[in-house]
MDTraj code that builds the backbone (N, CA, C; nanometers):
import mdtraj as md
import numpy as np

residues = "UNK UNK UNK UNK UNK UNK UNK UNK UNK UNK UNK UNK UNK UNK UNK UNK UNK UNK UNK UNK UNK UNK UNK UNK UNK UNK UNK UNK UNK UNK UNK UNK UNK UNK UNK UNK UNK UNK UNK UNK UNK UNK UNK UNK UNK UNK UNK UNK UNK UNK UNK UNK UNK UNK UNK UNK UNK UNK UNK UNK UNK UNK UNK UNK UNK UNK UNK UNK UNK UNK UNK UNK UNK UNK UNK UNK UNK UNK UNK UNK UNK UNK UNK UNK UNK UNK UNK UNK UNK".split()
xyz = np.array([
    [4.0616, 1.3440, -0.6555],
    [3.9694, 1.3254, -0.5453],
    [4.0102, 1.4205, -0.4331],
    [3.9453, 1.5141, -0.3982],
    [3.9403, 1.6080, -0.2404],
    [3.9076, 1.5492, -0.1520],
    [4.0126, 1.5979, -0.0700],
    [4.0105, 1.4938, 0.0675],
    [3.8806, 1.5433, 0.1493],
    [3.8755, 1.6739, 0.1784],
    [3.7625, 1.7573, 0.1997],
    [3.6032, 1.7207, 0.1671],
    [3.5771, 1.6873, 0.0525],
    [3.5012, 1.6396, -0.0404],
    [3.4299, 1.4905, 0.0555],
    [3.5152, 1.3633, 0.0260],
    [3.5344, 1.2536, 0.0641],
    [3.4466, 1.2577, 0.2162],
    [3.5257, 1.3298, 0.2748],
    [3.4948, 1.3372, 0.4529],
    [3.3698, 1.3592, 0.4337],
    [3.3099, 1.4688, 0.3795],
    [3.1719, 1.5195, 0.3695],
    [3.0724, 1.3914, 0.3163],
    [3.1091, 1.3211, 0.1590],
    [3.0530, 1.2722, 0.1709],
    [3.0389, 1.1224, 0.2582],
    [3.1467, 1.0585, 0.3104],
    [3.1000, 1.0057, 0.3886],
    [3.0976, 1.0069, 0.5645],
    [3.1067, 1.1426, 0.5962],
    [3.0794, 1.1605, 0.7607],
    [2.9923, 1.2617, 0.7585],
    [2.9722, 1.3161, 0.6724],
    [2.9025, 1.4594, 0.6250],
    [3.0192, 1.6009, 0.7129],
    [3.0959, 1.5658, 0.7366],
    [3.1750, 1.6761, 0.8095],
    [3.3267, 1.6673, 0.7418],
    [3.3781, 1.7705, 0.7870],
    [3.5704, 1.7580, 0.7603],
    [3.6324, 1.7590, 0.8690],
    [3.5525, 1.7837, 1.0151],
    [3.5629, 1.8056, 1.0872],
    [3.5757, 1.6332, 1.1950],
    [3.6295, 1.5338, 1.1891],
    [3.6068, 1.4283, 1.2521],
    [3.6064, 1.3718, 1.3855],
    [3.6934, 1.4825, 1.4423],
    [3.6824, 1.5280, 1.5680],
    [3.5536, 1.5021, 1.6848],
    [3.4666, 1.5648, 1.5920],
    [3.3285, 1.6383, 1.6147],
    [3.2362, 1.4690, 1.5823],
    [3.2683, 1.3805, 1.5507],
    [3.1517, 1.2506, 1.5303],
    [3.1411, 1.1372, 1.6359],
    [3.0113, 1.1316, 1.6416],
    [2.9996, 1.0119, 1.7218],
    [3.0723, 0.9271, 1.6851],
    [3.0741, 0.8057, 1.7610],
    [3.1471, 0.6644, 1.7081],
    [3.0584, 0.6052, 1.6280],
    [2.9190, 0.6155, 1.6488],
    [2.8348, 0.5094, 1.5380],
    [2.8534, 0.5720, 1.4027],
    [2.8227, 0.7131, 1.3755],
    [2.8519, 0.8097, 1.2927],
    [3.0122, 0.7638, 1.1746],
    [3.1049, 0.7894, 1.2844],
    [3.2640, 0.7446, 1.2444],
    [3.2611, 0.5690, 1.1872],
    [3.1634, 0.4705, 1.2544],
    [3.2021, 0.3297, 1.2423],
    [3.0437, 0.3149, 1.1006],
    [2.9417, 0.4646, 1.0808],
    [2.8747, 0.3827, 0.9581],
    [2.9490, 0.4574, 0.8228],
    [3.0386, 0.5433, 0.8509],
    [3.0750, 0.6014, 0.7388],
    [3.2211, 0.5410, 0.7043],
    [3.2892, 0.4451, 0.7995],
    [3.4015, 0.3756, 0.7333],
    [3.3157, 0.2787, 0.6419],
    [3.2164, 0.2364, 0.7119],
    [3.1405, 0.0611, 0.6357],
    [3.0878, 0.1288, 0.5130],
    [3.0728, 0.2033, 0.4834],
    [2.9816, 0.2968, 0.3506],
    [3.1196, 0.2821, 0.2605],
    [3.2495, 0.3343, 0.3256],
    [3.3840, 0.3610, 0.2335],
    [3.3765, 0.1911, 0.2128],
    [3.3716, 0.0702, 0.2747],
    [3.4655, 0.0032, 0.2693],
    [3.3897, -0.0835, 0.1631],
    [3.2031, -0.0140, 0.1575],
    [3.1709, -0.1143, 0.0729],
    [3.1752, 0.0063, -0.0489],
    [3.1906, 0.0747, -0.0735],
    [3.2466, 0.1334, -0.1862],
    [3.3336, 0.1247, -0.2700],
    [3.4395, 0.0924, -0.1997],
    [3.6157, 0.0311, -0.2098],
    [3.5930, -0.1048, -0.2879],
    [3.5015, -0.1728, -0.2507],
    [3.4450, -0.3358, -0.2852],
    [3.4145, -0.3087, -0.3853],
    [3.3001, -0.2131, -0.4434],
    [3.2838, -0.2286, -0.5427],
    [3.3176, -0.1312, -0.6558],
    [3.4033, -0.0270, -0.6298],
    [3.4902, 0.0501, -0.7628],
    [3.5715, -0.0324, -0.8256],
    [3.5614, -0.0051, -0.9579],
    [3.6108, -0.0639, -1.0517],
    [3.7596, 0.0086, -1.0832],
    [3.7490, 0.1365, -1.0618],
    [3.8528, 0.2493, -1.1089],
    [3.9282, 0.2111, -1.0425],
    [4.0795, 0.1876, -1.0877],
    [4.2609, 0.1833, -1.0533],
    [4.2352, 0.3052, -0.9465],
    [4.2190, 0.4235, -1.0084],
    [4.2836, 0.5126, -0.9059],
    [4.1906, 0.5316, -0.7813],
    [4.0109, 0.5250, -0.8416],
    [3.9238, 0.5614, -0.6848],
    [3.9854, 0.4125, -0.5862],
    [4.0294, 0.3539, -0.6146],
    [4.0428, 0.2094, -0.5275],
    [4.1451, 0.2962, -0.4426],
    [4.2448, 0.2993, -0.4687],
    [4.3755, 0.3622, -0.4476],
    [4.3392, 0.4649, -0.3460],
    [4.2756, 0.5766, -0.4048],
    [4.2451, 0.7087, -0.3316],
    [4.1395, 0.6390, -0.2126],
    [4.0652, 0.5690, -0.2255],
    [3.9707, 0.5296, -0.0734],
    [4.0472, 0.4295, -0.0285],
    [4.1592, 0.3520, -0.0754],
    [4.2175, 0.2818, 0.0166],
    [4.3214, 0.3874, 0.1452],
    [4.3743, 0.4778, 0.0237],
    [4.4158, 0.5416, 0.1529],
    [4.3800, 0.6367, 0.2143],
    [4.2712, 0.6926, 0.2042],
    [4.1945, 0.7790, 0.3190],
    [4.1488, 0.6547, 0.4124],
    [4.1137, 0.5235, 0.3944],
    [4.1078, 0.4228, 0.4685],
    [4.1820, 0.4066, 0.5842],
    [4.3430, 0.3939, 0.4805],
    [4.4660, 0.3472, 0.5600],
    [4.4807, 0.4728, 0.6981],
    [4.4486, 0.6215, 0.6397],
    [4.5016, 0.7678, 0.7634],
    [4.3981, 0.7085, 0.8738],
    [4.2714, 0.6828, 0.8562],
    [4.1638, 0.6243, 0.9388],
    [4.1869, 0.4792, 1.0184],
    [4.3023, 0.4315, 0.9754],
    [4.3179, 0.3182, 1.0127],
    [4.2282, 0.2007, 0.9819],
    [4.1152, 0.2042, 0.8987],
    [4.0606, 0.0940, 0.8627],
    [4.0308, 0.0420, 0.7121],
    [4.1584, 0.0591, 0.6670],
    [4.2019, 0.0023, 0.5460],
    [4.1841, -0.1665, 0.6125],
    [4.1844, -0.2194, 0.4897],
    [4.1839, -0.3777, 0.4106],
    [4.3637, -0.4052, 0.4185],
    [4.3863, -0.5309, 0.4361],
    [4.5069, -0.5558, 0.4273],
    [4.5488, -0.5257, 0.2711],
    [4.6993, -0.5075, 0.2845],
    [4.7144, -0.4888, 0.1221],
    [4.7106, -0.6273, -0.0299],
    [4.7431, -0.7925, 0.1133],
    [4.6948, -0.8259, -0.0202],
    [4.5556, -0.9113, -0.0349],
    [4.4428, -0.8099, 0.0755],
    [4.2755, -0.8562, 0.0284],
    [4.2734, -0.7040, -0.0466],
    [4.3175, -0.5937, -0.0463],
    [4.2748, -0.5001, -0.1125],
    [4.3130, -0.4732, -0.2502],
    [4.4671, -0.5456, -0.3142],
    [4.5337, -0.4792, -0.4224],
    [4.6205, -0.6668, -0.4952],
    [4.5024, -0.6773, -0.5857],
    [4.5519, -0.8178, -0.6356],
    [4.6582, -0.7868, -0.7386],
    [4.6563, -0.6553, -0.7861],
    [4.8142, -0.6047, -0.8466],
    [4.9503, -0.6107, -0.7778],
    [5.0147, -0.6642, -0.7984],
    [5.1241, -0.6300, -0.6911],
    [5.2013, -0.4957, -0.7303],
    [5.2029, -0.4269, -0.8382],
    [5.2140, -0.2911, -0.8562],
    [5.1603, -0.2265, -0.7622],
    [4.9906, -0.2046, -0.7460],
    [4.9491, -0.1718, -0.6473],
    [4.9616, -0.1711, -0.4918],
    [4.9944, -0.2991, -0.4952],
    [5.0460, -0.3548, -0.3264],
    [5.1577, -0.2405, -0.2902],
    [5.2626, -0.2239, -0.4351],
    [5.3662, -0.1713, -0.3774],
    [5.3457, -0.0206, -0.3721],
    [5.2490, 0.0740, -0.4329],
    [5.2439, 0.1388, -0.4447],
    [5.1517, 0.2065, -0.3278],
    [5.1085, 0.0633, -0.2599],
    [5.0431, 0.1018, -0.1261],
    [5.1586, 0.1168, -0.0094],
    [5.2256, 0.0351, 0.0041],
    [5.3771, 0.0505, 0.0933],
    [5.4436, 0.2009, 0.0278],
    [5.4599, 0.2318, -0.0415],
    [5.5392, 0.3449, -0.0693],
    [5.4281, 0.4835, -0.0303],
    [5.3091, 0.4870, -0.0115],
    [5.2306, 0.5579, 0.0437],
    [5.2135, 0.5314, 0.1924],
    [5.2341, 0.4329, 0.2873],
    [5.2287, 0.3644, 0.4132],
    [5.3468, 0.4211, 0.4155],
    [5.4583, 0.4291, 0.3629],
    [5.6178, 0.4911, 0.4309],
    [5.6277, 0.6131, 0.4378],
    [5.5608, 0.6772, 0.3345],
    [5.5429, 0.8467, 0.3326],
    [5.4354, 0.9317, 0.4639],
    [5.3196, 0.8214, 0.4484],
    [5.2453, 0.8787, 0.5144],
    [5.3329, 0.8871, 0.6701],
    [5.3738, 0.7495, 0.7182],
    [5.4518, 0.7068, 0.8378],
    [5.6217, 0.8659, 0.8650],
    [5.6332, 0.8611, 0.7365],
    [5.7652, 0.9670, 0.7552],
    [5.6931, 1.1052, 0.7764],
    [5.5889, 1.1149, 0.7107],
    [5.5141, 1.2504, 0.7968],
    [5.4450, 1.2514, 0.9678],
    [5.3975, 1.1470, 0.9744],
    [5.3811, 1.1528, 1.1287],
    [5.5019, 1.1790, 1.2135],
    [5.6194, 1.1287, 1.1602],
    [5.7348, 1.1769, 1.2498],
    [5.7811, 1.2751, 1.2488],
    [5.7717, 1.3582, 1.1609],
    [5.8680, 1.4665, 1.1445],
    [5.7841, 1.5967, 1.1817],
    [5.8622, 1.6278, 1.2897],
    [5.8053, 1.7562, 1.4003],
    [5.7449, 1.8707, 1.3502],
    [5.7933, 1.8611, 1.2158],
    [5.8269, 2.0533, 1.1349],
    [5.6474, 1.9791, 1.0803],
    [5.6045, 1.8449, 1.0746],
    [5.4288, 1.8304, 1.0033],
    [5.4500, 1.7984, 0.8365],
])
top = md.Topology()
chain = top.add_chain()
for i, resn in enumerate(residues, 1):
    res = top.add_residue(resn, chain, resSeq=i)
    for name in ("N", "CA", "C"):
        top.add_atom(name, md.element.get_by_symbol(name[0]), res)
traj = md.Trajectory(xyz[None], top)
């Protein structure tokens, strides 16, 4: 899944900067009812966490009744978190 891709199709831009708030708040609700209803292990995964960078991910355990998954959402929540800190990006 392209992250690039994703943005487009649901903000129509890559650019997010650039969106209204109604724009930004109908294209999370488009992801989140998407997320609801994929069936696929990995698209769940991949729109949970373009969710999570957006901040409006699902808690992890209404989103991931695997607990494999759960954990595999924390180990992506720690990575993502160790890149926001680190100066060098």
């Amino acid at each position: 899944m392209d992250l690039d891709d994703q943005l487009r199709r649901y903000f129509g831009t890559t650019d997010l900067a650039t969106l209204p708030e109604a724009a930004l708040a109908a294209g999370t609700e488009h992801m989140l009812v998407d997320f609801g209803l994929a069936k696929d292990r990995n698209r769940r995964f991949a729109l949970w966490a373009l969710m999570h960078m957006l901040g409006v991910a699902p808690d992890l355990d209404v989103a991931f009744k695997d607990p494999q998954d759960r954990e595999m959402a924390r180990d992506f929540m720690d990575l993502a978190a160790r890149a926001d800190e680190d100066p060098a990006g």
